[in-house]
Each structure stands twice: as structure tokens, then as C-alpha cells.
C-alpha positions in Angstrom: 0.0 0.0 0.0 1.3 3.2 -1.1 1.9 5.7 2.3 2.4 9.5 1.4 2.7 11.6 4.2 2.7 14.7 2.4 -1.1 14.2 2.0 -2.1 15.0 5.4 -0.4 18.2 5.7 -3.6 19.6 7.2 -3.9 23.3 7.3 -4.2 25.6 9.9 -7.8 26.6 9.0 -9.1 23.4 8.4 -7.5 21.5 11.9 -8.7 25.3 13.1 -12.5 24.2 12.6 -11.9 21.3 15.3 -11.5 24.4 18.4 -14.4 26.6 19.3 -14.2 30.0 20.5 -15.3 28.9 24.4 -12.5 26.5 24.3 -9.6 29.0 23.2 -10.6 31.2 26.1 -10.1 28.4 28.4 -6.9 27.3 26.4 -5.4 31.1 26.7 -6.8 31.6 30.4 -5.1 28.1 31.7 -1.6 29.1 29.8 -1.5 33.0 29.6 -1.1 32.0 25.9 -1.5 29.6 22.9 1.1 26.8 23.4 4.0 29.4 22.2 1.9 29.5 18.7 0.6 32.5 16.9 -3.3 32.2 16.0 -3.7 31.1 12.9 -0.5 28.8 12.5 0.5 25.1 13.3 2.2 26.5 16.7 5.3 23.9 15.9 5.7 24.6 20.0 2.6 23.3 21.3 1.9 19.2 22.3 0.3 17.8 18.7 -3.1 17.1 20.6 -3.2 20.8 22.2 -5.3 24.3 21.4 -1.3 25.3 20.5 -3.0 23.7 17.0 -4.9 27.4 15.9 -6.9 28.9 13.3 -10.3 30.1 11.7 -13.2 29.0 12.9 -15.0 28.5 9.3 -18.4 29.3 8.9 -18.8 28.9 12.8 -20.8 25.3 11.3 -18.4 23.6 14.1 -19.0 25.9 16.8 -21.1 23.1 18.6 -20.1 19.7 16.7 -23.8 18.2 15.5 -22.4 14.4 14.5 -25.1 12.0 13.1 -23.9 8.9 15.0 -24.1 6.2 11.6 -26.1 8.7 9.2 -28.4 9.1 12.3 -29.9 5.6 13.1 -33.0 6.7 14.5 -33.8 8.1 11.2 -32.5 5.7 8.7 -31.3 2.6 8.3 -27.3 2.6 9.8 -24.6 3.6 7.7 -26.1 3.4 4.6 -25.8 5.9 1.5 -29.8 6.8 2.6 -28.8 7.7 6.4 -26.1 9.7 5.4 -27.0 11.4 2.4 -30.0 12.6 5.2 -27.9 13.9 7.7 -26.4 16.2 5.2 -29.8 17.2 3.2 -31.1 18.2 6.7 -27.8 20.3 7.9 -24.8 18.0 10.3 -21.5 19.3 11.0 -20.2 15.7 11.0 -21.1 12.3 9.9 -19.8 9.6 12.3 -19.5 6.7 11.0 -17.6 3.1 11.7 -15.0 1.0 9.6 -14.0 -2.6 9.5 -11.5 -4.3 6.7 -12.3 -7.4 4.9 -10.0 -10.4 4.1 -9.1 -8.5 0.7 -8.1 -5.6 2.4 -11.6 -3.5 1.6 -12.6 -1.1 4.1 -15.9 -1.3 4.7 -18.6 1.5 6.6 -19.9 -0.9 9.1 -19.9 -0.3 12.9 -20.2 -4.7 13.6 -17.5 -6.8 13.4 -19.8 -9.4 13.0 -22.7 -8.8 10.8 -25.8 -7.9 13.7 -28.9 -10.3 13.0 -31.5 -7.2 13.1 -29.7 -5.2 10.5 -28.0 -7.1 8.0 -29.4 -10.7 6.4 -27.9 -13.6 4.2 -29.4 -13.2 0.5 -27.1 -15.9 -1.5 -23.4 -17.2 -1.4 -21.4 -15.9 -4.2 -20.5 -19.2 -5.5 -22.9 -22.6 -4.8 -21.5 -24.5 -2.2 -19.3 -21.5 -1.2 -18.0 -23.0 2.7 -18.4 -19.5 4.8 -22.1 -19.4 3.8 -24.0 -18.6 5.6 -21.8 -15.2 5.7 -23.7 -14.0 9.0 -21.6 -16.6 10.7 -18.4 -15.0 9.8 -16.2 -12.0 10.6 -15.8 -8.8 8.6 -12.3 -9.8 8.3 -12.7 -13.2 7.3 -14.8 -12.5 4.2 -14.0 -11.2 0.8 -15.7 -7.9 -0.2 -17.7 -10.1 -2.3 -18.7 -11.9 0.6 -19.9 -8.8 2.4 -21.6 -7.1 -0.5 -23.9 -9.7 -1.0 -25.7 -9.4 2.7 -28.6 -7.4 2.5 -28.1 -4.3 5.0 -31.2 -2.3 3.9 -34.5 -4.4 4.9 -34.5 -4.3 8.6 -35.5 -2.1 11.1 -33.8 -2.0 13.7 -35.2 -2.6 17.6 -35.9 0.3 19.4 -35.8 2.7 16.5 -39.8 2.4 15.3 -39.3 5.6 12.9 -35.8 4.3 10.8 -36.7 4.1 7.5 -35.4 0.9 5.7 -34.5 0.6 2.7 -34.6 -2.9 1.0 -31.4 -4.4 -0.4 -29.5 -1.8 0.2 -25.8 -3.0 0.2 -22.6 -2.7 3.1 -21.1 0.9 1.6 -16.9 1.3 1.2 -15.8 4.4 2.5 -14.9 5.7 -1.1 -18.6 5.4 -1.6 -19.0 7.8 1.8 -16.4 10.2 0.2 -18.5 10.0 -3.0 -21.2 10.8 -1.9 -19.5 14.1 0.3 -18.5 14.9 -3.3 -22.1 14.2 -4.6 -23.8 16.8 -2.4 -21.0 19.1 -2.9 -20.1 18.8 1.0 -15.9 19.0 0.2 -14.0 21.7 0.6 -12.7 23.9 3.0 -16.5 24.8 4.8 -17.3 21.4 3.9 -18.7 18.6 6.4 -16.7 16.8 8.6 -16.2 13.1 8.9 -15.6 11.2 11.8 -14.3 7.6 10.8 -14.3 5.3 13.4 -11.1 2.5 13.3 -12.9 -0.1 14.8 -10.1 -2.3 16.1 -11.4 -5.2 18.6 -8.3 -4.4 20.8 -10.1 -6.6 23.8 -10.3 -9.7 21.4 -8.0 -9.1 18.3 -8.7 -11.7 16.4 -12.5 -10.6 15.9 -10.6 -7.9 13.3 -8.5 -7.4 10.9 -4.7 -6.5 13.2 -4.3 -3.3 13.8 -1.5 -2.1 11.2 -3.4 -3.9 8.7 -6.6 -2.3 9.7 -4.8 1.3 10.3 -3.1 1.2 7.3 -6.2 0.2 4.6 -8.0 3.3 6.6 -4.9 5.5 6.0 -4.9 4.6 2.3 -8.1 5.6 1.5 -8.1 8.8 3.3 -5.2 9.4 1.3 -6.6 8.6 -2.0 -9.7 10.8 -0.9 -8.7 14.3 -1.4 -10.8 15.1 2.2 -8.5 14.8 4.3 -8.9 18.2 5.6 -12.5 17.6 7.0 -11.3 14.4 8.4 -10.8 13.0 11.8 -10.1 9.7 12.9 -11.3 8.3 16.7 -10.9 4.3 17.9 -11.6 2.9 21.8 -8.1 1.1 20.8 -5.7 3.7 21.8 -3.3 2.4 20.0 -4.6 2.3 16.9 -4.8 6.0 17.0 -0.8 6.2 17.6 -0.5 3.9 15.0 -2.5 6.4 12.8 -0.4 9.1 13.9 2.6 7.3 12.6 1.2 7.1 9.4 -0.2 10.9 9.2 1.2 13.1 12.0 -1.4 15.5 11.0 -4.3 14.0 11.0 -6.6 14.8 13.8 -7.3 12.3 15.8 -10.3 11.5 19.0 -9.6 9.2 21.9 -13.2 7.3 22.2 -13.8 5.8 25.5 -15.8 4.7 28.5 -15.1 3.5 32.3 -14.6 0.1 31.6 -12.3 0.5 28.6 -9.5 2.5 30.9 -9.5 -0.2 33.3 -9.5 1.7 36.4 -8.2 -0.1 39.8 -7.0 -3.3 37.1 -4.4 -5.2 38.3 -3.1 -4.9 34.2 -2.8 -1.8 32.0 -6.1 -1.8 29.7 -5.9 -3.6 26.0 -7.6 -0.9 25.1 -5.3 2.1 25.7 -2.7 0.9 23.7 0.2 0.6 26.3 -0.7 3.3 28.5 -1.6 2.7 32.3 -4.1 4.8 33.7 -3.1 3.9 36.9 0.1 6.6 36.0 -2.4 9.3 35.6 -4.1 9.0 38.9 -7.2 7.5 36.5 -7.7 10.5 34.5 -9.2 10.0 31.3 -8.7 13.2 29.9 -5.2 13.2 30.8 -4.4 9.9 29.5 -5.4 10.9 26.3 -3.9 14.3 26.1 -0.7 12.3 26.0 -1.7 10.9 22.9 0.0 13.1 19.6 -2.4 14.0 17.3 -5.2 14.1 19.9 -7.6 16.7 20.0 -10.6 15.4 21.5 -12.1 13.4 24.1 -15.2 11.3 23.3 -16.7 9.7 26.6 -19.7 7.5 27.0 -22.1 10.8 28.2 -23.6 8.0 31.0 -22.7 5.3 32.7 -23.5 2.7 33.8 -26.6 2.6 31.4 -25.6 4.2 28.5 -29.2 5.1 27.3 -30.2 6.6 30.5 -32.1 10.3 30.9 -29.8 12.6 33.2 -32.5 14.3 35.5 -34.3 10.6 35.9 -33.6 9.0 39.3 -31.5 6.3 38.2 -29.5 8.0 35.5 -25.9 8.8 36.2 -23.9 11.2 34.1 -20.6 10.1 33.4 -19.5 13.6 31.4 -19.6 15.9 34.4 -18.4 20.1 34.3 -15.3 18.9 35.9 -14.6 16.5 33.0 -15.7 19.1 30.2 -12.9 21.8 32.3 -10.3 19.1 32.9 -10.6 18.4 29.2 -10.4 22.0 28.2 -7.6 22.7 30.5 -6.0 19.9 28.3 -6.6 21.4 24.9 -8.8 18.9 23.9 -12.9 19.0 22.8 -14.8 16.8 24.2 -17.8 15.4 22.0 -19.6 12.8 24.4 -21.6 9.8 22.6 -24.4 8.4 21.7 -27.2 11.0 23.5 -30.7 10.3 22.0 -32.7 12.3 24.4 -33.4 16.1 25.2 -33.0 16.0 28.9 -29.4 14.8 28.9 -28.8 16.8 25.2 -29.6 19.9 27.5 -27.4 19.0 30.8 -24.4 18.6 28.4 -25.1 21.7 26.7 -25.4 23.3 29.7 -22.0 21.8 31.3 -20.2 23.0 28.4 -19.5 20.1 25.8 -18.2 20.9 22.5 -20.5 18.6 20.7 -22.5 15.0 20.9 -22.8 12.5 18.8 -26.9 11.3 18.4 -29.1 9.2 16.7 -30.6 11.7 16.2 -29.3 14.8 14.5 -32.9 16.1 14.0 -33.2 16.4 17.9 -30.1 17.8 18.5 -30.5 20.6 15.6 -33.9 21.9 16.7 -32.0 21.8 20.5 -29.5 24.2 19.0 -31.7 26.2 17.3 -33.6 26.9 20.4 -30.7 28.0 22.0 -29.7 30.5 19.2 -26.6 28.0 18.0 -25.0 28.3 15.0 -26.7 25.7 12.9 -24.3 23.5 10.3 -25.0 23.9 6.4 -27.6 22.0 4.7 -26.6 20.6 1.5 -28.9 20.1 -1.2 -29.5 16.6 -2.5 -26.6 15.0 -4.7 -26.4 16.6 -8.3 
């Protein structure tokens, strides 16, 4: 695979677009200054993963990150060319989406490392008598594009989502199809939307995935062959698939993804998951574990815990994302852009705490939230020409 670091020299004014205006304050209060760099450059002085990484704010789209977790799952069937081609038609900052690599080295936009039961079904094997079928047995990794592009991932509706639209036979997408269709609705460029791409490297059971430099690598390749690698950012729970990335493309921007369990706080062992770091030498801090990470520039946190669908302001829901979090974060440099919030109640309590954006089912929710509070809205983009 052909690896040219010269395509992720990413500008000042596009990695600029990751840092709202709230967020510098805090950065220039906590320092008495921008990491040694002047406003509007790459600050060659600052940590990679600090607010020492400067520049315009765009169109303000980003000032509060709207991501449509999958295309928006409550609204469309997951990760399909319906869900996201949506999200942008009704106005996202981002789409967050999920990647796995097949056994020929195809990366795939699919957030299951093996195909779930209530959104993707068996139609035919590609050859009679083929000895993976049925495929829904089988791992991304261990199948041939082929393979995967035969399940049907467009006919079911998923539990729990009673309004997703389905949309019959609809196939697993690559992510050169998601960059095509970016293209498509004219969403590249500079103001362009943002994509989120998820490595989803099984670092707690490896061989569920393709390994990590294979998996790393296929990503990096067809970011690189994308031309959008300006509105990109890349976030993985496997810590060490993000160094890895950062190896590859020092500057690409890059999210830590977590939640409690994941940092394997008061383990006897340093967490699979954080890719040789030991939060036991950060006093359990999160945020300052991965502030350590170059090429870092946000936090993502599970926004509850432990029931990760809970409604904060119910008497059984805990937040996990408190204001100390959100400052702690700040105070680091980094955003922090908590996942996956599907109600109003807890949309609200983050707002109000101070997050920099959340990822949702349900963009439509979180849009009309931010329009209520007199938030700059992200673009809309018309249908593709």
C-alpha cells in the first residue's frame, strides 16, 4: 500500500475548525497564551493534541459539533448511503460513521465486526457450495468484499428505532462510496462537512478484526486517496490504533473514544484498550491519559454510565460527562464530544455543562435543541447533483 505523508499536511484553518471560541478562552486563560503559537498557524511549539494547533473558525458550522452517529440511526437505516446522504440534506457538522476491513483488504462502513442479526441478512453465497455461507456466521475480516456485498443491510429495522426508514437491499457501503457521496452533495472543501471515521479495532479480542497495522493502514490509504482529508478526523476505543495512525499521518486529527470500563481503572493490568498506557500513572484521568496521545484533540466519553441510554435528570441515571470532565478536558486542549445522547434531557445537561459537541441518533433532535438556543446551525446541503 502506497503511504504518502505529504497528503495530510492539514492546514491551519481546516484542523482550526476542530476548536471553538469557548475552548480557546479556556486554552489562553489556563496558559496565559496559545502553546508558544501565533493564532492562525501550526504553533510547531505546542503538544500535537493541544489548542497550540490554531486557526479560523470557518463558517462557525463547528461551533457546537452536531455528528449524526451512523447517518443518524433513528432516522435511517445505519450507515447506509440513505442515512447519510439525510444527515447532510437536513444540515450535520459531521457524519460519524464506523470502519471494518475485509479479508481482501476493503474497508468497509460498518460499525459490527460481525454482521448484527436485526440489521443485515444472508441473501445468496457468491458461489454454490461456497464454505463461509451462511456469511452472517463469519467475521468482517474473514470474508471477501464479495462476501460482504452480497448481505442485505437495507431491509430491517432495527429494535428500538420504530421511525428508521429501511431501505430494501440496500448493500454494506466502502468508505470511497461515503467520500463520493460528500463529493455528490457538494459537501468537500474547506466549509465542507466533517467526517468522523471510526477504526474499529477489537483491541479486547483481536482476532474478531483485521490487526491493527493492517486495519490502520487500509484506513490511511483511502483517506489518502480521498482528497478530504482536511474535514477528516479519525477516533478508535483502541488507543493504540490512533498512535499507529499518527505514525502514518502526524497531522491528521485524531479522538480518543472511551468509556469507564475501557480504561481499566483499579486493574491489576494496563487496559488492552489504551494501547500501552496505564491509567493507573495518571491517577485514573481520562482526559489526561489521552492528552498524552500526539495528534489528539478530542475526548469522546460515553455521556452516562453505567446505562448508556439513560435520561440525566431521571432518578437512576448517572452522568458520566460531568463540568469537571468538560474543564479538565479544556484545560487539556482537547474538545470533548460525548456519545451516543438520544434524548433532550441529557442533550440539555451537556449543553449546559459546556461540551463541545455530541454524537446522536438523532441529529434532527439535536438541531432543533440548537436552534432553540440560538446555536450556529451547520450547512444543509442540497440533494446530490
Amino acid at each position: 500500500m502506497l503511504i504518502t505523508r505529504a497528503l495530510f499536511t492539514v492546514g491551519a484553518t481546516a484542523l482550526g475548525c476542530l476548536l471553538t471560541a469557548s475552548t480557546l478562552t479556556v486554552a489562553t486563560a489556563a496558559t496565559g497564551s496559545l502553546g508558544g503559537a501565533t493564532a492562525g498557524s501550526l504553533g510547531t511549539d505546542a503538544p500535537a493534541g493541544s489548542l497550540g494547533v490554531l486557526g479560523s473558525l470557518g463558517a462557525g458550522a463547528r461551533d457546537f459539533d452536531l455528528q449524526a452517529h451512523r447517518g443518524g440511526v433513528g432516522l435511517h437505516v445505519e450507515s447506509s448511503p440513505q442515512a447519510f446522504s439525510a444527515a447532510l440534506e437536513l444540515g450535520v457538522s459531521t457524519l460519524e460513521l464506523d470502519t471494518q476491513v475485509t479479508a481482501d483488504g476493503a474497508v468497509v462502513v460498518t460499525h459490527d465486526r460481525r454482521p448484527r442479526a436485526d440489521v443485515c441478512q444472508d441473501t445468496a453465497p457468491v458461489v454454490e457450495g461456497d464454505p463461509l455461507f451462511p456469511y452472517m456466521d463469519n467475521y468482517i475480516h474473514q470474508l471477501t468484499l464479495e462476501q460482504v456485498r452480497t448481505l442485505d443491510c437495507g431491509s430491517l429495522r432495527r429494535p428500538g428505532y420504530p421511525d428508521q426508514q429501511t431501505h430494501p437491499g440496500e448493500r454494506m457501503m466502502l468508505l470511497s462510496e461515503l467520500f463520493d457521496l460528500v463529493k455528490a452533495h457538494g459537501a468537500d472543501g474547506p466549509d465542507g462537512v466533517w467526517m468522523n471515521i471510526e477504526t474499529k479495532v477489537e483491541a479486547g479480542a483481536p482476532d474478531q478484526t483485521a490487526p491493527r497495522e493492517v486495519f490502520v493502514s487500509a484506513v490511511h490509504e483511502e483517506i489518502a486517496n480521498s482528497g478530504l482529508e482536511q474535514q477528516i478526523t479519525v477516533q478508535s476505543f483502541d488507543w493504540g490504533a490512533l498512535m499507529a495512525m499518527h505514525e502514518l499521518a502526524p497531522s491528521l486529527p485524531l479522538v480518543a473514544l472511551t468509556n469507564h470500563d475501557f480504561l481499566g481503572i483499579g486493574s491489576e493490568a494496563p487496559s488492552p484498550w489504551l494501547g500501552g498506557i496505564d491509567i493507573a500513572d495518571f491517577d485514573g484521568d481520562g482526559v489526561a491519559a489521552a492528552a498524552s496521545i500526539d495528534g489528539v484533540v478530542a475526548y469522546s466519553p460515553v455521556a452516562t454510565y453505567p446505562d448508556q441510554s439513560c435520561t440525566v435528570g431521571e432518578s437512576a441515571c448517572r452522568a458520566y460527562v460531568t463540568e469537571e470532565m468538560v474543564q479538565s478536558a479544556h484545560s487539556h486542549g482537547l474538545r470533548i464530544i460525548p456519545w451516543t445522547v438520544n434524548n433532550v434531557p441529557t442533550m440539555e445537561y451537556l449543553m449546559d455543562i459546556g461540551v463541545d459537541g455530541i454524537i446522536t441518533d438523532y441529529p434532527n433532535l439535536l438541531r432543533d435543541l440548537m436552534a432553540e438556543r440560538g446555536r450556529a446551525l451547520p450547512r444543509q446541503y442540497a440533494a446530490e447533483r
